[in-house]
KESE-13725 format. One record per residue: residue number from 1; x, y, z of N, C-alpha, C in turn; residue in three letters. Coordinates in Angstrom, 2 decimals. Atoms other than C-alpha are relative to their C-alpha. Example, Ala and Ser with C-alpha at 12.3 -4.5 7.8 and 13.67 -1.06 7.14 Angstrom:
{site 1,{0.89,-1.19,0.00},{12.30,-4.50,7.80},{0.90,1.20,0.00},'ALA'};
{site 2,{-0.82,-1.19,-0.06},{13.67,-1.06,7.14},{-0.77,1.09,0.73},'SER'};
END
This chain:
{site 1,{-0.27,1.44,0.16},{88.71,110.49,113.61},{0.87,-0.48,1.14},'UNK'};
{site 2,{-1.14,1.13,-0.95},{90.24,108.02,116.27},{0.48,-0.89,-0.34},'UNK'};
{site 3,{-0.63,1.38,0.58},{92.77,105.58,115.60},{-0.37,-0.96,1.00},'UNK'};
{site 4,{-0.01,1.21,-0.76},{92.85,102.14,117.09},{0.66,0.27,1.62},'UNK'};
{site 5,{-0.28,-0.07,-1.30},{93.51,101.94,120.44},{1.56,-0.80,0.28},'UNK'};
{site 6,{-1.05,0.42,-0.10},{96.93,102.14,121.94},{1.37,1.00,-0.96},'UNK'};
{site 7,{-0.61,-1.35,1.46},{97.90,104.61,118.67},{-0.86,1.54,0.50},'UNK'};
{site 8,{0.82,-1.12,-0.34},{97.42,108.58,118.73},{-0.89,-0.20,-0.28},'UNK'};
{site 9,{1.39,0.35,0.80},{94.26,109.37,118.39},{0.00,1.65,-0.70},'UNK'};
{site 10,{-0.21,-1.13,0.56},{94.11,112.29,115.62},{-1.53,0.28,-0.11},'UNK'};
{site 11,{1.21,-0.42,0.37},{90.84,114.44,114.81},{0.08,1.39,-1.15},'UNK'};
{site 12,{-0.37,-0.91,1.19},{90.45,115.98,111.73},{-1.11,0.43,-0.55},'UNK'};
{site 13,{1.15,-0.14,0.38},{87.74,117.60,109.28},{0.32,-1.05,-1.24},'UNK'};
{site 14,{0.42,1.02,0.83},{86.75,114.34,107.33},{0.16,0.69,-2.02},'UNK'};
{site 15,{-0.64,-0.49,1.83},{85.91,116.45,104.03},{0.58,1.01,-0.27},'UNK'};
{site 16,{-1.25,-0.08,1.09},{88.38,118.75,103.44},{1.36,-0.94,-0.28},'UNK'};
{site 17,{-1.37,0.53,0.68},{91.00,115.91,103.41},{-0.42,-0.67,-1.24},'UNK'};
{site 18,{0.87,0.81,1.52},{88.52,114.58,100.97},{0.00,0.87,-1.35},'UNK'};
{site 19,{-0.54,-0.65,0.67},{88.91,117.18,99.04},{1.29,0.56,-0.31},'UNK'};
{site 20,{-1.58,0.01,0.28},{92.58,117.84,99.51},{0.76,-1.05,-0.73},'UNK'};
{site 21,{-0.36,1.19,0.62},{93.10,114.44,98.14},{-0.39,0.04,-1.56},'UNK'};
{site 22,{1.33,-0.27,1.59},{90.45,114.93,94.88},{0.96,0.91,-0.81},'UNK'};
{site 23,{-0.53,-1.26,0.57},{92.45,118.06,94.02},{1.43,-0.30,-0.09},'UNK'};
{site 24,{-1.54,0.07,0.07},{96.13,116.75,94.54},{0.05,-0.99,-1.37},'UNK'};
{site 25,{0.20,0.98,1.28},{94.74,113.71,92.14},{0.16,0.68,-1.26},'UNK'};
{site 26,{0.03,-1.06,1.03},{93.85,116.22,90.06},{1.18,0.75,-0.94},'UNK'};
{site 27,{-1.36,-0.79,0.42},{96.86,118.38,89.84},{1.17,-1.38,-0.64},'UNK'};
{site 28,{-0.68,0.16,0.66},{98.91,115.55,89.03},{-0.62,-1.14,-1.40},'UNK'};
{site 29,{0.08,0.75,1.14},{97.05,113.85,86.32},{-0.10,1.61,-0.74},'UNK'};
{site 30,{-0.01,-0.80,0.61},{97.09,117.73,85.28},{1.57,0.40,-0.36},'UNK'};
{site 31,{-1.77,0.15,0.71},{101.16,117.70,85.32},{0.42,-0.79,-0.54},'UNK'};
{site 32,{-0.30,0.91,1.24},{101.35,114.59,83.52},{-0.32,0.28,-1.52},'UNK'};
{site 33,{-0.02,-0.35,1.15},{99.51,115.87,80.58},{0.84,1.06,-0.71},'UNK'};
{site 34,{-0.70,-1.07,0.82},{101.29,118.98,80.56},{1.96,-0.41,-0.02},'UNK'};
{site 35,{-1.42,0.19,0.18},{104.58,116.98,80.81},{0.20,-0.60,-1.49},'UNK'};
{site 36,{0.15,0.96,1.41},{103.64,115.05,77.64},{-0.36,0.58,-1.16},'UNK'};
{site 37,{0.70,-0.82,1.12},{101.28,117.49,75.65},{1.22,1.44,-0.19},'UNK'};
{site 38,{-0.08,-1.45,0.04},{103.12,120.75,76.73},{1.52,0.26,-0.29},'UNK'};
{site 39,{-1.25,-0.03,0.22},{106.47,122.79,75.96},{0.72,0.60,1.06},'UNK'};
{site 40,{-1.11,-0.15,-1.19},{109.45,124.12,77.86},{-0.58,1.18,1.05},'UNK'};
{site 41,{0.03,-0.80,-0.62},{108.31,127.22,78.72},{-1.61,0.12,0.60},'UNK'};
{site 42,{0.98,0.28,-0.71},{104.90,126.33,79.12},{-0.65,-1.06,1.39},'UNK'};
{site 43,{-0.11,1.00,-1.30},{105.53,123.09,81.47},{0.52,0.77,1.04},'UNK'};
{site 44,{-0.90,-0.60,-1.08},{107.62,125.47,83.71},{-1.25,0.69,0.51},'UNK'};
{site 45,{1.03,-1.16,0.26},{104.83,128.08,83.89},{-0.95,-0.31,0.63},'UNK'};
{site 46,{1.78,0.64,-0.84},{101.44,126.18,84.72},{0.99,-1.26,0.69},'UNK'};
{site 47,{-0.25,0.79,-0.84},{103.65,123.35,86.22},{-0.12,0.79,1.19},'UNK'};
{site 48,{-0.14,-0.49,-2.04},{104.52,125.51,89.40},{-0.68,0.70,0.91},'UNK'};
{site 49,{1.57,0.23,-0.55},{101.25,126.69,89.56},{-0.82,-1.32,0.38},'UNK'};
{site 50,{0.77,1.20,-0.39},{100.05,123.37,89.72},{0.59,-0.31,1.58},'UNK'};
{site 51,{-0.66,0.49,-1.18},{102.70,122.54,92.12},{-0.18,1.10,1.38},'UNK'};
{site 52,{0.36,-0.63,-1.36},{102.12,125.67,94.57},{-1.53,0.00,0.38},'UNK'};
{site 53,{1.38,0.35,-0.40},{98.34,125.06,94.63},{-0.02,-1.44,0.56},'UNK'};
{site 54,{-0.24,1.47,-1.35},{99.30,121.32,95.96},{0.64,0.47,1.37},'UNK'};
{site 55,{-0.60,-0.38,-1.13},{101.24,123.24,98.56},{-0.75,0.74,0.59},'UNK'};
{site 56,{0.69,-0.47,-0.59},{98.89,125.24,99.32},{-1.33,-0.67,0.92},'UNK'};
{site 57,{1.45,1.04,-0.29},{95.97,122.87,99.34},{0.37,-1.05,1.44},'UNK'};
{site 58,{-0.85,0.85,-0.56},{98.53,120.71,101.64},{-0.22,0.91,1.37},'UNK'};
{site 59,{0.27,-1.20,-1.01},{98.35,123.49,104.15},{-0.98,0.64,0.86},'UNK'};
{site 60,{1.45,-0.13,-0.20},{94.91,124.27,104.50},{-1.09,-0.76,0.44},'UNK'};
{site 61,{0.61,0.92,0.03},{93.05,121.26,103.97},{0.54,-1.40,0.58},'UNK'};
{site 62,{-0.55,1.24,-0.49},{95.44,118.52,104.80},{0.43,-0.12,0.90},'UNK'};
{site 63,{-1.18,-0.13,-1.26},{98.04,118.92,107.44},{-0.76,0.62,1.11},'UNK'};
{site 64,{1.17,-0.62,-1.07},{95.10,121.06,109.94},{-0.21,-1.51,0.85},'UNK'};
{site 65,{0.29,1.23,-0.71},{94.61,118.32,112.90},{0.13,0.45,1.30},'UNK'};
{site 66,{-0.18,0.18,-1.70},{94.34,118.03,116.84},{0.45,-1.34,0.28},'UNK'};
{site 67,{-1.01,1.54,0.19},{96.50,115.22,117.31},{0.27,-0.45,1.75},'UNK'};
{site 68,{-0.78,0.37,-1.10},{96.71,113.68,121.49},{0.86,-1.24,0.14},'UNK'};
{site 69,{-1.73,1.01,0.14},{99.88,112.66,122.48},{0.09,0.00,1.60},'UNK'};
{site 70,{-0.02,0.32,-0.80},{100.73,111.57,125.67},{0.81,1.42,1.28},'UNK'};
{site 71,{-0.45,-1.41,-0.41},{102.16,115.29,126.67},{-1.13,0.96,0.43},'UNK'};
{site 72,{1.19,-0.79,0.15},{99.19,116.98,125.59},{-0.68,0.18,-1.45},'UNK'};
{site 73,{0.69,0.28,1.56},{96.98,118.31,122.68},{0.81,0.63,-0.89},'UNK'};
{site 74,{-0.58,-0.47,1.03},{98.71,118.95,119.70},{-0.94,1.40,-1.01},'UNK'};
{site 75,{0.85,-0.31,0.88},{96.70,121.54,117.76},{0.71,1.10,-1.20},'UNK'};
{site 76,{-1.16,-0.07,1.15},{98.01,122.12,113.97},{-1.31,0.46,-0.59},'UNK'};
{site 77,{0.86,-0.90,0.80},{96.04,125.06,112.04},{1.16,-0.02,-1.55},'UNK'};
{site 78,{-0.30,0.28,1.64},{96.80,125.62,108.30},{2.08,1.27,0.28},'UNK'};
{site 79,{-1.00,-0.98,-0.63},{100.09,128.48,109.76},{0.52,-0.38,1.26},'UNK'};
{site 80,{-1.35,-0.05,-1.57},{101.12,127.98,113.07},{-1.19,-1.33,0.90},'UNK'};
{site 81,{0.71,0.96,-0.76},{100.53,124.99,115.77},{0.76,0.27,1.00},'UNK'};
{site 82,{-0.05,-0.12,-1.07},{100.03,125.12,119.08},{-0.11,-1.52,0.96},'UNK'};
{site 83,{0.06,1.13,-1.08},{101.00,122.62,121.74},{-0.54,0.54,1.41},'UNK'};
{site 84,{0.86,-0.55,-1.12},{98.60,122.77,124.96},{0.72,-0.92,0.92},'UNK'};
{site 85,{-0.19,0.68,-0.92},{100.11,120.52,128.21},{-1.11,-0.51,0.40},'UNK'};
{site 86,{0.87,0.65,-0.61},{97.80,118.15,129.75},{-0.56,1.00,1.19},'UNK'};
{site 87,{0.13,-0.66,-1.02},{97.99,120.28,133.07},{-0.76,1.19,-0.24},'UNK'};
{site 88,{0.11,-0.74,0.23},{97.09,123.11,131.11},{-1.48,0.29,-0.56},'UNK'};
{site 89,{1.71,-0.03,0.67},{93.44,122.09,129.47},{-0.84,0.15,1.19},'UNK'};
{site 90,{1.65,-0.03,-1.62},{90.63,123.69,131.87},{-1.40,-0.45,-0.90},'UNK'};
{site 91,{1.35,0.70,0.91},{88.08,122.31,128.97},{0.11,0.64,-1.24},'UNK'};
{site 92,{0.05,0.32,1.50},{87.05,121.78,125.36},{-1.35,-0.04,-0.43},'UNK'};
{site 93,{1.65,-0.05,0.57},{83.89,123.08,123.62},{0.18,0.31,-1.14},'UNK'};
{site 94,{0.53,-0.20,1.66},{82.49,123.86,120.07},{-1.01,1.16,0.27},'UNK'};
{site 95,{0.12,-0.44,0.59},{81.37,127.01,119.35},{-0.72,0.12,-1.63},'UNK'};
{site 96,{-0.21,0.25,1.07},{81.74,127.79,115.80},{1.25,-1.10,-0.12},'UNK'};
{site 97,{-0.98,1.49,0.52},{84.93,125.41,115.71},{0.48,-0.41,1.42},'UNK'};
{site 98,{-0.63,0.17,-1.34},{86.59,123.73,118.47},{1.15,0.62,0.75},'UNK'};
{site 99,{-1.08,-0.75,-0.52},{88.24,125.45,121.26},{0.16,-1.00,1.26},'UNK'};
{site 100,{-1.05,0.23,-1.06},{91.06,124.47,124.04},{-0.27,1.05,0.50},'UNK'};
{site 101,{-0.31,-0.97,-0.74},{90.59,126.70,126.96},{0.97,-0.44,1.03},'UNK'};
{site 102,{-0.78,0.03,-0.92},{93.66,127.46,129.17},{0.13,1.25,0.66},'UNK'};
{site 103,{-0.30,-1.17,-0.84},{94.51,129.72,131.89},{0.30,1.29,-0.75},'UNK'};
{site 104,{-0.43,-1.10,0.83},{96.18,132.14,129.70},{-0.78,0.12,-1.14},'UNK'};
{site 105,{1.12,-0.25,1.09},{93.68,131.84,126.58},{-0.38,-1.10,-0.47},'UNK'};
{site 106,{0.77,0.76,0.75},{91.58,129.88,124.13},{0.77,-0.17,-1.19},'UNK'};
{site 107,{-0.91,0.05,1.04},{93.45,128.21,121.68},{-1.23,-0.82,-1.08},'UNK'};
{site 108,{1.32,0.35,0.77},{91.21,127.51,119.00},{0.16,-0.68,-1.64},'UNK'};
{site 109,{0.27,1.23,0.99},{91.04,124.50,116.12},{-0.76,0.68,-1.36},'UNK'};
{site 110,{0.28,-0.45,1.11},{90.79,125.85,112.70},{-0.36,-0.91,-1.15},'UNK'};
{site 111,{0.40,0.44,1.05},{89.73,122.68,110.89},{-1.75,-0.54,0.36},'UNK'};
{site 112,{1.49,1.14,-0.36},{87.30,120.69,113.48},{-1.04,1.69,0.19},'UNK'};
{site 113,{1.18,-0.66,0.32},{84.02,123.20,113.05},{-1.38,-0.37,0.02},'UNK'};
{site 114,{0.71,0.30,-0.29},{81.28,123.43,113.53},{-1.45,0.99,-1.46},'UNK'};
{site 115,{0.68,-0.49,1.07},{79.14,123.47,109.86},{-1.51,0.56,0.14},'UNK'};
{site 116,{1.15,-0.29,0.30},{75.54,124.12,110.57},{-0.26,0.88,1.09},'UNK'};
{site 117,{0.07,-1.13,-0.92},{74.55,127.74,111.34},{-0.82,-0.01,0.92},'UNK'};
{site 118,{1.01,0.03,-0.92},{71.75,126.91,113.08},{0.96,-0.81,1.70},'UNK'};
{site 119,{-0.62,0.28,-0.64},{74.01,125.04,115.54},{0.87,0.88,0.81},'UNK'};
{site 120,{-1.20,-1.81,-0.39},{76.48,127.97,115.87},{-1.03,0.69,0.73},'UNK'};
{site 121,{0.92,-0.72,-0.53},{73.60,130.01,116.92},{0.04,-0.59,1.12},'UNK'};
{site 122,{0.21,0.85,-1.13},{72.60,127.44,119.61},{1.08,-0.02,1.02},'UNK'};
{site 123,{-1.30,0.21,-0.76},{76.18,127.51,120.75},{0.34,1.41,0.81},'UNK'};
{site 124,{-0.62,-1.74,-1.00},{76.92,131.23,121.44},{-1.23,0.35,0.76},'UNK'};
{site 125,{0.67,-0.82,-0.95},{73.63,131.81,122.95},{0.11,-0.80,1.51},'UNK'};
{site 126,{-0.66,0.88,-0.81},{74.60,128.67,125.14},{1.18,0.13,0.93},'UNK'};
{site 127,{-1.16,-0.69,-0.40},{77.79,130.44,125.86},{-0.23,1.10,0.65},'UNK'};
{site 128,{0.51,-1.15,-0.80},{75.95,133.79,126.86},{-0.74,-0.29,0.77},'UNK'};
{site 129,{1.34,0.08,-0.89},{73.51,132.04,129.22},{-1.13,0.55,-0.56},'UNK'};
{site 130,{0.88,-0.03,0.88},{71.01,132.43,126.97},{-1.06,-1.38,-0.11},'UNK'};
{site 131,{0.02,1.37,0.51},{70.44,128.75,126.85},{0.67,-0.62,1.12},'UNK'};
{site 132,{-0.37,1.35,-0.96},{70.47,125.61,129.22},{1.18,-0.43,-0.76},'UNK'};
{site 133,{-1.07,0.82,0.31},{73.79,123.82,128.86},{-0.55,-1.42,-0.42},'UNK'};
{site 134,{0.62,1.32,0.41},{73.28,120.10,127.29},{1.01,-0.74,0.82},'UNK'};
{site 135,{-0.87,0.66,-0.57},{74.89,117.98,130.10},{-0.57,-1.51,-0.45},'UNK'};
{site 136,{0.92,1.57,-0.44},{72.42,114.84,129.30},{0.33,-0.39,-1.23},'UNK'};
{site 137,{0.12,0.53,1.97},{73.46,114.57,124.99},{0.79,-1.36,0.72},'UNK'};
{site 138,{-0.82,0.83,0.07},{74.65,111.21,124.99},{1.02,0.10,-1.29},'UNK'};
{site 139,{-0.99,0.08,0.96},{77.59,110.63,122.56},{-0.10,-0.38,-1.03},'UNK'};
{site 140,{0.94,1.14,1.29},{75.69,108.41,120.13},{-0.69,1.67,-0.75},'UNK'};
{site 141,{1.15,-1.06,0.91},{73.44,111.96,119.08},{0.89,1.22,0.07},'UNK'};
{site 142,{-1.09,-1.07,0.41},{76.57,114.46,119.31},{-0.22,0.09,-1.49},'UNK'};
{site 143,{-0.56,-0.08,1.86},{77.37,116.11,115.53},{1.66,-0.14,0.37},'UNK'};
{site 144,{-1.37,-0.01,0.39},{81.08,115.32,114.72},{1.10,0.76,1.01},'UNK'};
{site 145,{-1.23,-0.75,-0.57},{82.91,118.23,115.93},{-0.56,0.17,1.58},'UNK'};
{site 146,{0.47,0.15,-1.38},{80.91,117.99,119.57},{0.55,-1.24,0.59},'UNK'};
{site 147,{-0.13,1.18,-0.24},{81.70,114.32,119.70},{1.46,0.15,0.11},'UNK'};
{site 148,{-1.66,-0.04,0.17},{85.49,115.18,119.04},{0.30,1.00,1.90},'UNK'};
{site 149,{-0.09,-1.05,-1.15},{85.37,118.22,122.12},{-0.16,-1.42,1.03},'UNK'};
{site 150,{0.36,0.67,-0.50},{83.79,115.34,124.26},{1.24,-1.17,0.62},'UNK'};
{site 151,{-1.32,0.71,0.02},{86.49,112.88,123.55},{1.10,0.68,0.97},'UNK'};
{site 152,{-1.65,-0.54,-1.16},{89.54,114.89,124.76},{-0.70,0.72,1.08},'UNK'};
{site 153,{0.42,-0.30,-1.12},{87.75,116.55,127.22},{0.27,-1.54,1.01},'UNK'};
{site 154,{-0.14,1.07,-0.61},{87.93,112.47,128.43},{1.43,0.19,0.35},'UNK'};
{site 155,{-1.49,0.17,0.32},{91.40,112.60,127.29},{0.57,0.23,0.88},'UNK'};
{site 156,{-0.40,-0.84,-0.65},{92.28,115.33,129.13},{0.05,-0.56,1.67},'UNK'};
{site 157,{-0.09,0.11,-1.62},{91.26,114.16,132.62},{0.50,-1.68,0.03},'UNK'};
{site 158,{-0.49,0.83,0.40},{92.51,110.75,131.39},{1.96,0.20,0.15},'UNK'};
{site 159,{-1.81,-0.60,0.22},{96.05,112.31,131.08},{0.33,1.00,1.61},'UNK'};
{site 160,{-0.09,-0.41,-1.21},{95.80,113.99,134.52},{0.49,-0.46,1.05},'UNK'};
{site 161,{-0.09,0.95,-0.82},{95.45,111.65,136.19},{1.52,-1.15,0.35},'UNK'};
{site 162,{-1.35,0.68,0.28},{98.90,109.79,135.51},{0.53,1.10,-1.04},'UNK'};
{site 163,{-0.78,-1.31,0.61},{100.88,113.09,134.35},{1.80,-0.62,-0.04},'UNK'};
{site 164,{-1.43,0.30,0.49},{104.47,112.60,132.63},{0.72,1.67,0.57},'UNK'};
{site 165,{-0.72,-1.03,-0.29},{106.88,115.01,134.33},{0.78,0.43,-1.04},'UNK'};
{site 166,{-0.86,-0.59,0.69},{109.53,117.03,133.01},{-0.37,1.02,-1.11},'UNK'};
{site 167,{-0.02,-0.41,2.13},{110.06,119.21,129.23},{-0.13,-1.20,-0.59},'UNK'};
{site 168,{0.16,0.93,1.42},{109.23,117.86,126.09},{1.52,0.25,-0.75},'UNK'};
{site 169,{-0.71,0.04,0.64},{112.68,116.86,124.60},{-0.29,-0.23,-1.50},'UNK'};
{site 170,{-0.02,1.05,1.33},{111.64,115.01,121.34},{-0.74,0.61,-1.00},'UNK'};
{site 171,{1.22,-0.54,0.88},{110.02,116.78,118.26},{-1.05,-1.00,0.04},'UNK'};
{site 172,{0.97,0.97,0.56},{108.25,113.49,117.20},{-0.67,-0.77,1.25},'UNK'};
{site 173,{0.93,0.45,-0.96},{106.98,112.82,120.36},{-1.49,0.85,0.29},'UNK'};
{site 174,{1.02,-0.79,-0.37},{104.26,115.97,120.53},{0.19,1.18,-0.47},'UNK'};
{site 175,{0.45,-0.40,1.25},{105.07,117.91,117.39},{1.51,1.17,0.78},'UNK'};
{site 176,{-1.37,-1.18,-0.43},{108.08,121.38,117.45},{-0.86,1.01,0.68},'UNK'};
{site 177,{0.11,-1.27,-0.64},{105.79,123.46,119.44},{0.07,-0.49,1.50},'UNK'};
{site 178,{0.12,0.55,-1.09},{105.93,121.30,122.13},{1.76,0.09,0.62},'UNK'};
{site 179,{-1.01,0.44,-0.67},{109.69,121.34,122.90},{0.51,1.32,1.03},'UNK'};
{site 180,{-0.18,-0.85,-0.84},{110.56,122.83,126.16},{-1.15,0.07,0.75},'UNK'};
{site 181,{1.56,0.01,-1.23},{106.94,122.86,127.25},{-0.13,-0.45,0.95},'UNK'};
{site 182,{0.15,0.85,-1.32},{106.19,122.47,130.84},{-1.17,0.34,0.20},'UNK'};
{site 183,{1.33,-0.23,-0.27},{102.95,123.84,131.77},{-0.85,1.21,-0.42},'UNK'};
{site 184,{0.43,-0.90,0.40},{102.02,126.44,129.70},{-0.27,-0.37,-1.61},'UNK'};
{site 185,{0.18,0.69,1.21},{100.73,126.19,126.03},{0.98,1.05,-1.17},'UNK'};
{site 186,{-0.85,-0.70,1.07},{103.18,127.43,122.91},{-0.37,-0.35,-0.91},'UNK'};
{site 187,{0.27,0.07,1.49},{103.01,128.42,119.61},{0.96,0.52,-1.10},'UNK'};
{site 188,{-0.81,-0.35,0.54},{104.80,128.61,116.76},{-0.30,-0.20,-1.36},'UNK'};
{site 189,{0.48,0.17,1.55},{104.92,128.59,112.77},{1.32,-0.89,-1.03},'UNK'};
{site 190,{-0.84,0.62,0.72},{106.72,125.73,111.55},{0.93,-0.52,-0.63},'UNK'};
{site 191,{-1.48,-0.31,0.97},{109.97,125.06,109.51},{-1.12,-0.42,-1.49},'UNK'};
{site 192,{0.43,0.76,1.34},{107.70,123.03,107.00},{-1.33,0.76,-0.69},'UNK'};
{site 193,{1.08,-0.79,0.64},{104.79,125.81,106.93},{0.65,1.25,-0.77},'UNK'};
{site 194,{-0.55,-1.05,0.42},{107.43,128.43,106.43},{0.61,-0.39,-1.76},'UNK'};
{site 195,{-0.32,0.23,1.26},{109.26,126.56,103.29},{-1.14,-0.14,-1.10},'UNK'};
{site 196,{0.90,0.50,0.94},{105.93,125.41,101.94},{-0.72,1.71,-0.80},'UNK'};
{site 197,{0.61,-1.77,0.45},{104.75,129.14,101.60},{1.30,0.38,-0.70},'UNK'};
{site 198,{-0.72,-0.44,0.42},{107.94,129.84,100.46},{0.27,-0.75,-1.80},'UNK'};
{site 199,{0.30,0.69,1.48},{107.61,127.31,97.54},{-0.59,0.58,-0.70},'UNK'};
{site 200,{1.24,-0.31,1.12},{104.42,128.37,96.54},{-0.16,1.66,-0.10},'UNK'};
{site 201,{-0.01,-1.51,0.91},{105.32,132.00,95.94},{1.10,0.35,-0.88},'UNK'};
{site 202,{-1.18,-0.08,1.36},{108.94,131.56,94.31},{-0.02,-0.82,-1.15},'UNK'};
{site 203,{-0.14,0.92,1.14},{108.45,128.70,91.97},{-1.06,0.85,-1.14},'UNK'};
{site 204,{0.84,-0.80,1.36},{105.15,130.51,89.74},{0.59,1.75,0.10},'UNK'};
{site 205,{-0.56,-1.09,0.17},{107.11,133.93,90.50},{1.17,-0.42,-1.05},'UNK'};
{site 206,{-0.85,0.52,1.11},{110.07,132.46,89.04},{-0.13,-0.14,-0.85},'UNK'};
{site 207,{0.56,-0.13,1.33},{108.62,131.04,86.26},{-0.31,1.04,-0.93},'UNK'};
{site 208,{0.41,-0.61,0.55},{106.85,133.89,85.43},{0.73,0.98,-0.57},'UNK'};
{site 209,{-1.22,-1.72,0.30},{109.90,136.33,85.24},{1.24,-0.70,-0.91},'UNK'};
{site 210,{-1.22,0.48,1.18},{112.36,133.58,83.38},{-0.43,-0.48,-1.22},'UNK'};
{site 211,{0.52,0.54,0.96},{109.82,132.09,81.11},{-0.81,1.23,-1.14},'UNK'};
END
């Protein structure tokens, strides 16, 4: 997805937030009943199951994104996100899911994918010279996660072209893996992936050992 112009532009997989959403609905019209129907030791119990399967689901399905920022690409897997530098993208293809290649490696997009196997096929034998490259697809007949590669691939030489010197001081300018970055891509695992995992194994442990 692209925002309006002028705003990041984020890219995400459409339905699992559609389903991350369906299922959070879920969970809490499923902790309301059990706040109303249920008792002490049973609200504690399946509540923080409910509640670490929203954290989980939050993790997986929701928060996963390639996010460009005026630094570079942001790319946020369900565990750890990696910030790439502008300087640093030598290109952006699809595979099975979308990959960032840089000098030092392939940093690779764990939500945008690439669903239909027959496609996948087409792609790695495309990749082995197996297969003509498609330089002529227009953008209009791309699938989704091709059309997204396409994009920042623009991005990318878009951002080249007028390059912002220096480190990245600012978390909220190009996410915490980005700070310090100068021309190399980093990775790291969160403060908010580390607590959220940490939720969702002490709260139904807990429960289960006081209730």
């Amino acid at each position: 997805m692209a925002t309006a112009e002028g705003t990041p532009t984020v890219h995400y997989s459409r339905r699992s937030r559609l389903l991350a959403i369906a299922w959070i609905a879920v969970a809490v019209l499923l902790l309301i009943d059990l706040l109303l129907r249920g008792e002490g030791a049973q609200v504690a119990t399946y509540g923080s199951v409910l509640l670490a399967s929203v954290a989980l689901v939050y993790l997986v399905w929701l928060r996963p994104r390639v996010a460009v920022t005026e630094r570079g690409l942001r790319v946020v897997n369900p565990l750890r996100e990696t910030f790439v530098p502008w300087s640093a993208v030598l290109w952006v293809d699809v595979v099975d899911v979308l990959r960032v290649h840089t000098p030092e490696r392939i940093v690779r997009s764990w939500p945008l994918r690439e669903t239909k196997r027959q496609r996948v096929r087409e792609n790695l034998r495309r990749e082995s010279g197996l297969a003509d490259p498609e330089d002529d697809v227009e953008p209009e007949q791309m699938r989704p996660v091709e059309l997204a590669a396409h994009q920042l691939r623009r991005d990318a030489e878009r951002h080249k072209a007028r390059p912002l010197s220096g480190p990245v001081k600012d978390v909220g300018e190009a996410g915490p893996a980005a700070l310090g970055a100068q021309d190399r891509p980093q990775t790291m695992v969160p403060l908010e992936v580390i607590v959220l995992l940490t939720a969702a194994v002490v709260l139904p442990a807990a429960a289960f050992l006081l209730f």
